[in-house]
C-alpha positions, 0 to 999 in steps of 0.5 A: 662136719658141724657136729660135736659128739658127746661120749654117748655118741648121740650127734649134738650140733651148734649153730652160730649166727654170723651176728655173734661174731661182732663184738659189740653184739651182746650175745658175742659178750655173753658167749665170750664170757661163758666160753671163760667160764666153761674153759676155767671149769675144764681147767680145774678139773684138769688140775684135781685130776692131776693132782689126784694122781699124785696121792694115795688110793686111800686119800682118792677114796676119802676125798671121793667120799667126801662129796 
């Protein structure tokens, strides 16, 4: 309990301070909109991954090797 594990397995625990939780705290605004960020970010990564099912191996390949 209290733990997140990585795909290493290393243990990578988060602490939360009670005052994050008032939202008039400038570090709840600052969690909040990162929180967003990181969420969009899966989001997108989700949505290229599904559409990359879709296409052809050779279409994966070349847009892989583009980057």
């Amino acid at each position: 309990p209290g733990e997140i594990s990585q795909v290493s397995e290393l243990p990578l625990t988060i602490k939360f301070n009670k005052k994050i939780l008032v939202k008039d705290f400038e570090k709840y605004k600052t969690l909040h909109s990162d929180m967003k960020n990181v969420l969009d970010i899966v989001v997108k990564i989700l949505v290229n991954k599904a559409s990359a099912e879709d296409e052809s191996l050779s279409k994966k390949k070349a847009r892989v090797e583009g980057y």
